[in-house]
C-alpha positions as CSV (number, residue, x, y, z in Angstrom):
1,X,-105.3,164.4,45.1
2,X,-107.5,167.5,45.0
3,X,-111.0,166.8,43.8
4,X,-110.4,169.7,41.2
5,X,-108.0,167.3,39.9
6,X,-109.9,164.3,39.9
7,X,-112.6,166.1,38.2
8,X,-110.2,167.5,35.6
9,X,-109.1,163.9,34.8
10,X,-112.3,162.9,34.5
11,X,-113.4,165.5,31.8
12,X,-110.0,164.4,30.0
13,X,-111.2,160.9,30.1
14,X,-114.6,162.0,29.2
15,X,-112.9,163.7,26.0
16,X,-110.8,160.9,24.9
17,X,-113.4,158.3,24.7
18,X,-115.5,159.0,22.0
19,X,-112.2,159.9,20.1
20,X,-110.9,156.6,20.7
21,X,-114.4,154.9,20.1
22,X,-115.7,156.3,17.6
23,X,-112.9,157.0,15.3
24,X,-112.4,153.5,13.8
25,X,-115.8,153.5,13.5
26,X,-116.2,156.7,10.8
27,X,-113.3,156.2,9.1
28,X,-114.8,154.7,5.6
29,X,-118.2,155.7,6.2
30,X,-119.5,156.7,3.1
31,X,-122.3,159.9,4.2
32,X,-123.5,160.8,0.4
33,X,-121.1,160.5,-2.1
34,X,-118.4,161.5,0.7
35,X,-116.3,159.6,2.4
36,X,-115.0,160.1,5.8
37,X,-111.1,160.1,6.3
38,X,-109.5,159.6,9.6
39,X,-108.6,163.0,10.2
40,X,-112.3,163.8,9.5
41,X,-113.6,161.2,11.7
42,X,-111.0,162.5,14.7
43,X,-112.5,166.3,14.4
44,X,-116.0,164.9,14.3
45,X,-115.6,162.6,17.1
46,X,-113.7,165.3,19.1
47,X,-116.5,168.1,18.7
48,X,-118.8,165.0,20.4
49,X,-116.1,164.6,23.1
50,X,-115.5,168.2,23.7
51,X,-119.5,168.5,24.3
52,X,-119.3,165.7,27.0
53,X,-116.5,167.2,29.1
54,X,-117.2,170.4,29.2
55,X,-121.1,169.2,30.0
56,X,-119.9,167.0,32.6
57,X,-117.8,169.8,34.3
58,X,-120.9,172.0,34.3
59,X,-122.8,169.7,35.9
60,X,-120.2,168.5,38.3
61,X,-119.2,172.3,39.6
C-alpha cells in the first residue's frame, strides 16, 4: 500500500474516533437549560474529529 494511503486511513480513523467516543457521552448532557440530542452530539463530536485529521495530515505531509 502507498503511504498516501496509509496516511489517508489514518486521518479517517483519526476522524471516526472522537465520533464514536464521544457521542454516547453528550447525548443527555444537560449544557444550561439545553439538552444535547444525538444528532447534536454527532455534529459536535465531528467538528472535534474533523480538527484532528485534517491537523494530523498537516503535520504528517
Amino acid at each position: 500500500m502507498d503511504s498516501g494511503t496509509l496516511k489517508l486511513f489514518a486521518a479517517i480513523f483519526l476522524f471516526s474516533l472522537p465520533v464514536l467516543l464521544g457521542t454516547p457521552q453528550l447525548t443527555g448532557r444537560r449544557i444550561g437549560n439545553h439538552v444535547v440530542t444525538k444528532a447534536e452530539a454527532q455534529a459536535l463530536t465531528a467538528i472535534a474529529g474533523l480538527a484532528l485529521g485534517v491537523g494530523y495530515l498537516l503535520v504528517v505531509g
